[in-house]
C-alpha positions as CSV (number, residue, x, y, z in Angstrom):
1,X,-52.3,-18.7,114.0
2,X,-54.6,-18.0,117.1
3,X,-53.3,-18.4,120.6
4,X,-55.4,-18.5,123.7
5,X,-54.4,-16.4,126.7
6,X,-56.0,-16.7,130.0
7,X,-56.1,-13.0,131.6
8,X,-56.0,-13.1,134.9
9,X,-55.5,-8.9,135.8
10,X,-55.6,-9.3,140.0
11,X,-55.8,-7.0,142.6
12,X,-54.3,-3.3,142.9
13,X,-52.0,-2.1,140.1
14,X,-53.1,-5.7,138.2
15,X,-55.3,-4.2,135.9
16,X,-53.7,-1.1,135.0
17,X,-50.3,-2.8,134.3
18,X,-52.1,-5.5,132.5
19,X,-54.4,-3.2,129.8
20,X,-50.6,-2.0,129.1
21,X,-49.0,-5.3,128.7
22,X,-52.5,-6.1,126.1
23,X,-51.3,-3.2,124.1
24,X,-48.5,-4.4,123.4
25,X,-49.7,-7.7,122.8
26,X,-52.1,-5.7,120.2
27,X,-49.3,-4.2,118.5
28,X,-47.6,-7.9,118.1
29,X,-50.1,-8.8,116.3
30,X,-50.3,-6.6,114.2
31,X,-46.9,-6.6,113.4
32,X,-46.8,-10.5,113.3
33,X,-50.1,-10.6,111.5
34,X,-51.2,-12.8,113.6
35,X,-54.3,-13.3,116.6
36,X,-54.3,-13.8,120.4
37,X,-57.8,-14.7,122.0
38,X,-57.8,-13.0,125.2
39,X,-60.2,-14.9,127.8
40,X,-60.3,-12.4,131.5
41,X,-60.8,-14.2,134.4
42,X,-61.2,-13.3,138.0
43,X,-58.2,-14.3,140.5
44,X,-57.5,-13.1,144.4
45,X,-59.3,-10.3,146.0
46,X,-61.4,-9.5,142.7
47,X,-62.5,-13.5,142.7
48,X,-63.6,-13.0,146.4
49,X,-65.9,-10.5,145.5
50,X,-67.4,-12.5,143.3
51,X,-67.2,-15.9,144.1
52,X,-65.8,-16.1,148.2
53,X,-63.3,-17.9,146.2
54,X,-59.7,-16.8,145.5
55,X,-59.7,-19.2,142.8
56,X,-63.0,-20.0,141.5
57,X,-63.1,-23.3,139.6
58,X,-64.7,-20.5,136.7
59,X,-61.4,-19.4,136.6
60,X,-59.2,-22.6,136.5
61,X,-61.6,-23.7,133.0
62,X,-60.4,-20.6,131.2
63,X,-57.3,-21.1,132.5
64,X,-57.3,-25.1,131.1
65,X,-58.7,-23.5,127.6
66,X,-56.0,-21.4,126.9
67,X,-52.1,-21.8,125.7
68,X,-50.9,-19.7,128.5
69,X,-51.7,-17.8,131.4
70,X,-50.9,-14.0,132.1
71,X,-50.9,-12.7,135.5
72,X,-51.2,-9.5,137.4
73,X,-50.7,-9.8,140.9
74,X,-52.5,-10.5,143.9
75,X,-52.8,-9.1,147.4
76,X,-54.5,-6.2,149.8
77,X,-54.0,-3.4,151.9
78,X,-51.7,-4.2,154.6
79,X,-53.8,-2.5,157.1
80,X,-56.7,-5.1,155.6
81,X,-54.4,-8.3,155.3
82,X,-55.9,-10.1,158.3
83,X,-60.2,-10.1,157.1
84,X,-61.2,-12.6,155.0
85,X,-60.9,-11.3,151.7
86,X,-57.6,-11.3,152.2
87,X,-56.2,-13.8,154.5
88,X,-54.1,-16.5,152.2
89,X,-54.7,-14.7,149.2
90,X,-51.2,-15.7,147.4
91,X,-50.9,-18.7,148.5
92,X,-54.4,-20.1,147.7
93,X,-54.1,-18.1,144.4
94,X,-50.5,-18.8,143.3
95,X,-50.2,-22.2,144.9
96,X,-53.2,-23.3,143.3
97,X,-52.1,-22.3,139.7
98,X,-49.0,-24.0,140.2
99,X,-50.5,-27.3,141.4
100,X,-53.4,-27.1,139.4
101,X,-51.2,-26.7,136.2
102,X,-47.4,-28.6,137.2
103,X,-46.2,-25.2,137.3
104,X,-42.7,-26.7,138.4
105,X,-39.6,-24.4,136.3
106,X,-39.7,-20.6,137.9
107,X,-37.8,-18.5,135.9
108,X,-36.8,-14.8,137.0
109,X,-34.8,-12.8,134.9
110,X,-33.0,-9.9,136.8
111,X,-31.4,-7.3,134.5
112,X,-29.8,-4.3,135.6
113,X,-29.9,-1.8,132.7
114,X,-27.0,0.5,132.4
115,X,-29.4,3.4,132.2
116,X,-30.8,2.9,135.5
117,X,-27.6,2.0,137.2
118,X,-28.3,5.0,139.3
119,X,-31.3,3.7,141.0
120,X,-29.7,0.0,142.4
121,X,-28.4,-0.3,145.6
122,X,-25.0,-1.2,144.4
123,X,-21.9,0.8,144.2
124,X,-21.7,2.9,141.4
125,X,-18.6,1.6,140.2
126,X,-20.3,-1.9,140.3
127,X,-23.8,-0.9,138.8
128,X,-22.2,0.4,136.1
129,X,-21.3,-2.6,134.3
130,X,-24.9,-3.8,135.1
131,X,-25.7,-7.3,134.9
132,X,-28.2,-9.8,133.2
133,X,-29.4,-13.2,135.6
134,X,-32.1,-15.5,135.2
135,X,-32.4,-17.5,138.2
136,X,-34.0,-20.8,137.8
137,X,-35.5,-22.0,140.6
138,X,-37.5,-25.5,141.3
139,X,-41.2,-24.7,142.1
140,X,-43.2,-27.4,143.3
141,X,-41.1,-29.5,145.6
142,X,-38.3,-28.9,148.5
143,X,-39.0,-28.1,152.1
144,X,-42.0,-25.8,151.1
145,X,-43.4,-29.2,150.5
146,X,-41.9,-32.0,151.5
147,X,-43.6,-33.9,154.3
148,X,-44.0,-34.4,157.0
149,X,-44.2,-31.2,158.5
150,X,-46.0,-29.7,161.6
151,X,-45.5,-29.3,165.8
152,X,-45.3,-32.2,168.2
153,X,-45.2,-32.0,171.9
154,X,-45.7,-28.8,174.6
155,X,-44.2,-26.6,176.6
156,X,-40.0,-25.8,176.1
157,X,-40.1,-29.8,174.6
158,X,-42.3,-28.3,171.4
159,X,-40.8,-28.4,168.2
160,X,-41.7,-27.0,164.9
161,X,-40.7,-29.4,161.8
162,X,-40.5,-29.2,158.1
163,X,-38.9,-31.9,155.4
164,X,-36.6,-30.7,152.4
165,X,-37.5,-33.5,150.1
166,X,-36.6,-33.8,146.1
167,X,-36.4,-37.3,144.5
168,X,-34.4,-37.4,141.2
169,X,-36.6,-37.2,138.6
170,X,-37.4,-33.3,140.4
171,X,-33.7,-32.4,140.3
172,X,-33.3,-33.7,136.7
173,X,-35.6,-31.8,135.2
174,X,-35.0,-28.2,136.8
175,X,-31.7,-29.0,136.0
176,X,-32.2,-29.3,132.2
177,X,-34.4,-26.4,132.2
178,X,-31.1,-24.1,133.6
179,X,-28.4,-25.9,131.2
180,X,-31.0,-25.1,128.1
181,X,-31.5,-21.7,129.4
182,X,-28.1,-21.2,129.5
183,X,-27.4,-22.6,126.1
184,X,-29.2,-19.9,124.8
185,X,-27.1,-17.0,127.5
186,X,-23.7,-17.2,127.8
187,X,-23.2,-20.3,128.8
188,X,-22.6,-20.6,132.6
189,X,-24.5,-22.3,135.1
190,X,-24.2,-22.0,138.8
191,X,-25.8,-24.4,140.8
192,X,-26.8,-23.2,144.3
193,X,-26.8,-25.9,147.3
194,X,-25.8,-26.5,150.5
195,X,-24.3,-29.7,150.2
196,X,-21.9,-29.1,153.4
197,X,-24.3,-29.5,155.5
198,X,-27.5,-30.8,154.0
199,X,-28.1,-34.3,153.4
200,X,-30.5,-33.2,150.7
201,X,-28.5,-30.9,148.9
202,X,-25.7,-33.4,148.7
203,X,-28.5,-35.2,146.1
204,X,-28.9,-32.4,144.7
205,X,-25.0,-31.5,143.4
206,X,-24.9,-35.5,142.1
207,X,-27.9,-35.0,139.8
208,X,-26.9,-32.0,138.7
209,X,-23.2,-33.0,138.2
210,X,-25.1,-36.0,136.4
211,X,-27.1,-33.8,134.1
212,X,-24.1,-31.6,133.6
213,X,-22.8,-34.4,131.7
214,X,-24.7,-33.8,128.6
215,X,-24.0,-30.3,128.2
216,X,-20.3,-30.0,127.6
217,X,-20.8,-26.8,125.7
218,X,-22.0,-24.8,129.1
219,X,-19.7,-23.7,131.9
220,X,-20.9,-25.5,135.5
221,X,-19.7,-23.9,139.0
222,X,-21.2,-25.3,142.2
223,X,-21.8,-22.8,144.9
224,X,-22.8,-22.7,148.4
225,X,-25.9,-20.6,148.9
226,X,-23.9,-18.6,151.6
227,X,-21.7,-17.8,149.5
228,X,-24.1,-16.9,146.6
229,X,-25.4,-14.6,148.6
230,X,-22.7,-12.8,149.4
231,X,-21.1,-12.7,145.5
232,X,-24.6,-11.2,144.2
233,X,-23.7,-7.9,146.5
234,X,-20.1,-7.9,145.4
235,X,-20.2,-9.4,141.2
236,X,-23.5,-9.8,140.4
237,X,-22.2,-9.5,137.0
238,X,-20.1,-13.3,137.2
239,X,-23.4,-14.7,137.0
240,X,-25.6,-15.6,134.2
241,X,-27.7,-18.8,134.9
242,X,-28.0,-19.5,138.8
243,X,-30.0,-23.1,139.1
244,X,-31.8,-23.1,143.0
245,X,-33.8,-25.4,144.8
246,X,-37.2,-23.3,146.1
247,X,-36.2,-22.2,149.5
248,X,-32.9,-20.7,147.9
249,X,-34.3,-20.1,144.5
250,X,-37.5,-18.0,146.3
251,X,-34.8,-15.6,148.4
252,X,-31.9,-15.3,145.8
253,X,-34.2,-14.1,143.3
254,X,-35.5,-11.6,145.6
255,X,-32.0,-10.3,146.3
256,X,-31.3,-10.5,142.5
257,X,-33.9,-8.2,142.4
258,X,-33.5,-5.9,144.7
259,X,-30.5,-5.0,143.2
260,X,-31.8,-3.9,139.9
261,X,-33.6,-0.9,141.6
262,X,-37.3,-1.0,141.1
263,X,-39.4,-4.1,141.3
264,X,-41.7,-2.6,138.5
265,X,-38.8,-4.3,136.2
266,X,-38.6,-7.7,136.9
267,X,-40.8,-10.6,134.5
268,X,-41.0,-14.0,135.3
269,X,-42.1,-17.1,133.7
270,X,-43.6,-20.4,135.6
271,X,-43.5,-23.3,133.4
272,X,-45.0,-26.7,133.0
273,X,-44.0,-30.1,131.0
274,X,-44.5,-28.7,127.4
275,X,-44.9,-25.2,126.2
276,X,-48.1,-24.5,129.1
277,X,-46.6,-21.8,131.6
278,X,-47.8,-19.0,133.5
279,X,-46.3,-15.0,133.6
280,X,-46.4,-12.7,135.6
281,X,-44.7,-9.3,137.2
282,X,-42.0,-9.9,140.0
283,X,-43.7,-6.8,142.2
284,X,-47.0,-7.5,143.6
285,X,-50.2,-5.6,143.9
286,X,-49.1,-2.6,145.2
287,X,-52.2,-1.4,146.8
288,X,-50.8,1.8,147.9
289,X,-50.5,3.2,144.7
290,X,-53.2,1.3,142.9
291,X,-55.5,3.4,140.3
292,X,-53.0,6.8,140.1
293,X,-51.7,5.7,136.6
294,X,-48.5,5.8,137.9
295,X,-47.2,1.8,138.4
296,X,-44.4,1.1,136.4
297,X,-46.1,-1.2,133.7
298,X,-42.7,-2.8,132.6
299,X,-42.5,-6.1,134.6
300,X,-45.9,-6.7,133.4
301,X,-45.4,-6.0,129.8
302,X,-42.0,-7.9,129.9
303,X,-43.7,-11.4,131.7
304,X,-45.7,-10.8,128.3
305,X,-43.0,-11.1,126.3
306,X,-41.2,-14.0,128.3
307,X,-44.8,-15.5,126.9
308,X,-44.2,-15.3,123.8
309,X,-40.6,-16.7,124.1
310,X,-41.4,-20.1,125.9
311,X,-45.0,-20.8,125.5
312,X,-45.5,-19.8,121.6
313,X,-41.9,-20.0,120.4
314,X,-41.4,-16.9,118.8
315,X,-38.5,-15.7,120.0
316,X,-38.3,-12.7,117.7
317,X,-41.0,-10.8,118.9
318,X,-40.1,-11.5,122.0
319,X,-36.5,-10.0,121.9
320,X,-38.5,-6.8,119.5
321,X,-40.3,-6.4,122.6
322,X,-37.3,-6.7,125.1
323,X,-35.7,-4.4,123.0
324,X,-38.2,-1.5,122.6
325,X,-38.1,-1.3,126.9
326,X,-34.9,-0.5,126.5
327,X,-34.7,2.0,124.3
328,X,-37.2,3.9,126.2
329,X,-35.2,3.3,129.1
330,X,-32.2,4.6,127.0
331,X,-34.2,7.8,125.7
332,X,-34.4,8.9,129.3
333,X,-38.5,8.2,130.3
334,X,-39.1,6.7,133.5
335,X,-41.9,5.8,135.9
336,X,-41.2,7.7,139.8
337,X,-40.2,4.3,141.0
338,X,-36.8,4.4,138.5
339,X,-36.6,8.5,138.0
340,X,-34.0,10.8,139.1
341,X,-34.6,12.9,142.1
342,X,-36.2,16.1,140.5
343,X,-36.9,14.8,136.9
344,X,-40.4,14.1,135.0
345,X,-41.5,10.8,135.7
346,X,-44.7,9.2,133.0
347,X,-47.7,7.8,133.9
348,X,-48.5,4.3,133.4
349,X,-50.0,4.9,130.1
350,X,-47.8,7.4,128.8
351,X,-45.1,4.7,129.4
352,X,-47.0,2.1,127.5
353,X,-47.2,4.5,124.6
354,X,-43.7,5.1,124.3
355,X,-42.9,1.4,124.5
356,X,-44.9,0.8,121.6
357,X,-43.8,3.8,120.1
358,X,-40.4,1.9,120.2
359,X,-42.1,-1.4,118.9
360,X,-43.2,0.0,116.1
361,X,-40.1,1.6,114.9
């Protein structure tokens, strides 16, 4: 069984985080006995230099020839984010993969692992009991691109506008994507809206509730977003499956995120219709620390094994690799972005190794 992955390493930390994630990858299939086909492509900055592109049609082929894509990350130095090469980089980069490919399910797991419950921003008596989330948030519609939008008028009469938009079909089919995830959790979704207030959102709860209908098995509980908010600070851990529209989808997860102490952690998976989808690392390029060996390579090797979960069903070696983080995590070796103040942190590689060390076991 051959499966074709498009490679699409990035800017900054991309490549060294990915040549860790295609270890592991190695290791699967040797384990699995099995092949992946790995096709590289160029993507962001990188593709700039080549092609004055930040998605080169060269790029989008290898992309369309291949089961899935994995991503790195994209971006610059800040004190470089207004020249060319870099002006617009994630949205022409990511916004084009997710058009070009009905990237339209945005999955984002954020797990706070009882080892690290030092490093969260949590109380201690909270982060503790660490938590396990996957926020599922709709991709491809919603104010970020509902029309119209754009400025009318001048002067103190000028106004700024945007439309939240989502027709039923759009609602529908997010919302199967969270009840299915959650068939497979614990069995909880929470649907995030703001249905006293928004027109839209009031849509959105009487799809949901409609869809709801056919899952008996999972728990449903409506929430405002105000309100989610404010109970991911105080019980993250009440939460397994929260279903969001973008806008609230795009900052929840963030906050989710934030609270599991180290973006160098968080996976996440954008699908399509079928089993096509696209993975990548939650943390961006990090420029600042880019070719030191010392990025934490976890994120990336995790989106690798959300890959192998929803794209080439097999879940197994997906949950082996899930598995083997966290016993290195348990056995005490970090990266300096989740170490103890005055312990040995790894390098990039030397986390790698231990992963698959763990893999292999």
């Amino acid at each position: 069984m051959k499966k074709k992955i498009a490679v699409l390493p990035g800017d900054g930390i991309g490549p060294e985080v990915m040549n860790q994630a295609l270890k592991v990858l190695d290791k699967i299939q040797d384990i699995y006995d099995m092949e992946f086909e790995y096709k590289l492509a160029l993507v962001g900055g990188a593709a700039w230099d080549e092609y004055q592109c930040h998605l080169p049609e060269s790029t989008l082929n290898i992309c369309r020839a291949s089961d899935a894509i994995l991503f790195g990350s994209v971006g610059g130095p800040v004190a470089e984010q207004n020249s060319e090469r870099w002006r617009g980089v994630e949205v022409n980069s990511l916004l084009g993969l997710r058009k070009a490919f009905g990237l339209y399910a945005n999955l984002r797991p954020a797990k706070l692992y009882p080892a690290l419950a030092f490093a969260s921003s949590l109380r201690q008596d909270i982060s503790r009991k660490g938590f396990d989330i996957l926020v599922v948030r709709e991709l491809t519609g919603g104010i970020y691109f509902g029309q119209p939008k754009g400025r009318r008028g001048s002067g103190d009469d000028e106004q700024a506008f945007d439309t939240m938009a989502y027709s039923r079909r759009e609602v529908r089919r997010i919302a199967k994507v969270a009840f299915e995830a959650a068939r497979k959790r614990n069995k909880k979704v929470h649907s995030i809206d703001k249905a006293n207030v928004l027109t839209t959102m009031v849509f959105w709860r009487e799809v949901v509730e409609e869809v709801m209908k056919d899952y008996p098995d999972v728990e449903y509980i409506p929430m405002y977003v105000d309100n989610a908010a404010m109970q991911l600070t105080r019980n993250p851990g009440q939460f397994d499956v929260m279903l969001c529209g973008n806008m609230f989808g795009d900052i929840l997860s963030d906050e989710a995120a934030a609270l599991t102490g180290s973006l160098g952690m968080l996976p996440s998976a954008s699908l399509a219709e079928g089993s096509f989808g696209m993975y990548e690392p939650g943390g961006g390029s990090a420029p600042d620390i880019a070719g030191q060996n010392i990025a934490n390579p976890i994120a990336q090797i995790l989106s690798s094994a959300m890959m192998l979960k929803y794209s080439f069903d097999m879940t197994e070696a997906a949950e082996k690799i899930e598995a083997a983080v966290e016993k290195t995590l348990n056995d005490g070796y970090r990266t300096g972005d989740i170490c103890e103040e005055g312990k040995k942190s790894l390098t990039t590689e030397e986390m790698g190794a231990k992963i698959i060390e763990n893999l292999s076991a």
